[in-house]
N, C-alpha and C positions, 0 to 999 in steps of 0.2 A: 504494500500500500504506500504510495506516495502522500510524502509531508512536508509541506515547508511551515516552517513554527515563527512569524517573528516574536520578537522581544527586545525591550528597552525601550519602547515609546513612554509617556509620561507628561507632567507638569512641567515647564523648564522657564526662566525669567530671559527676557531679549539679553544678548550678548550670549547667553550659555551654549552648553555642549550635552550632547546624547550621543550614545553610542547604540547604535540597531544591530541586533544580533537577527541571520535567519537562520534557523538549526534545519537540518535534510535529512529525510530518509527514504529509503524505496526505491532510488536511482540511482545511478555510479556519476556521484555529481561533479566530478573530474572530466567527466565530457562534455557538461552543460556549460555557456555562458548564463551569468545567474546578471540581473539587473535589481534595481531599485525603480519602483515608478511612487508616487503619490499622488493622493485624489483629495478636493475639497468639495463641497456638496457643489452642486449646480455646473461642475468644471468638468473636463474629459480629464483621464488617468495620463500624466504625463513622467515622462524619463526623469528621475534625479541621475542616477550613474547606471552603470553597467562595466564588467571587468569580464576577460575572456576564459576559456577553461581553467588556463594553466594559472593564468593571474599576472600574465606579459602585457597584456593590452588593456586599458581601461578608456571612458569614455564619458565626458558629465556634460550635463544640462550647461551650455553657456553664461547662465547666473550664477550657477549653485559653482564653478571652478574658481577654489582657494580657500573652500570653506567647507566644501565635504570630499569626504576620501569612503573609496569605496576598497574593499581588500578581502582577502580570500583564506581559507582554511581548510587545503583539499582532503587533508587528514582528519580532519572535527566536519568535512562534507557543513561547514557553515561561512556563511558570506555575512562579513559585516559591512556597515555603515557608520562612521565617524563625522557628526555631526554638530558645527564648528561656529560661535558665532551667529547663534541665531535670531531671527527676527518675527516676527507677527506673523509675515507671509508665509512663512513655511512651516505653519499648522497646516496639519494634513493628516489622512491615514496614507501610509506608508505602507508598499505591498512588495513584495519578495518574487523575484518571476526564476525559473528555471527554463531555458529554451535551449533546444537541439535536436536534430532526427527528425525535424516535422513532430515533435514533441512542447509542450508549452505547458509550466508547471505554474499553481498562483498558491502563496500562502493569505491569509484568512486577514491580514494587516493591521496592522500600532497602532493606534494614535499619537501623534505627538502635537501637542499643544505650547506654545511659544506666547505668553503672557504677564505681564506684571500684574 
């Protein structure tokens, strides 16, 4: 059975940091590219990052670059998100994607809320 778990969303005050854990199980997640997207109500679900199987390549939302890092753990099969410097705007449910094979995994997604 495929699982993608996030974890570490939460309360956070503007300037702060979170770190999103997604944990994996069910697939050999060394051949997936795993991404980060987030959704806010009324918006389409858009890219924050994305890193490649091995974890050579990475890719970020042209806002979000200098201020999240996205990174890999093929041995824990979990992809984090380092989350840097935050603002209002990037409240959001945060979602965990697994792609490859014509395959396309979604975990169940955080909330991360950015508020004083």
């Amino acid at each position: 059975q495929v699982q993608l778990v996030e974890s570490g969303g939460g309360y956070v005050q503007p300037g702060g940091s979170l770190r999103l854990s997604c944990a994996t199980s069910g697939f050999t997640f060394s051949n997936y590219a795993m991404t980060w997207y987030r959704q806010t109500p009324g918006k389409e679900r858009e890219l924050v990052a994305s890193i490649g199987s091995l974890g050579r390549t990475t890719r970020y939302a042209d806002s979000l670059k200098g201020r999240f890092t996205i990174s890999r753990d093929n041995a824990k099969s979990t992809v984090y998100l380092q989350m840097n410097s935050l603002n209002p705007e990037d409240t959001a449910v945060y979602y965990c994607n697994a792609k490859a094979l014509g395959r396309n995994y979604w975990g169940q997604g955080t909330q991360v809320t950015v508020s004083s």
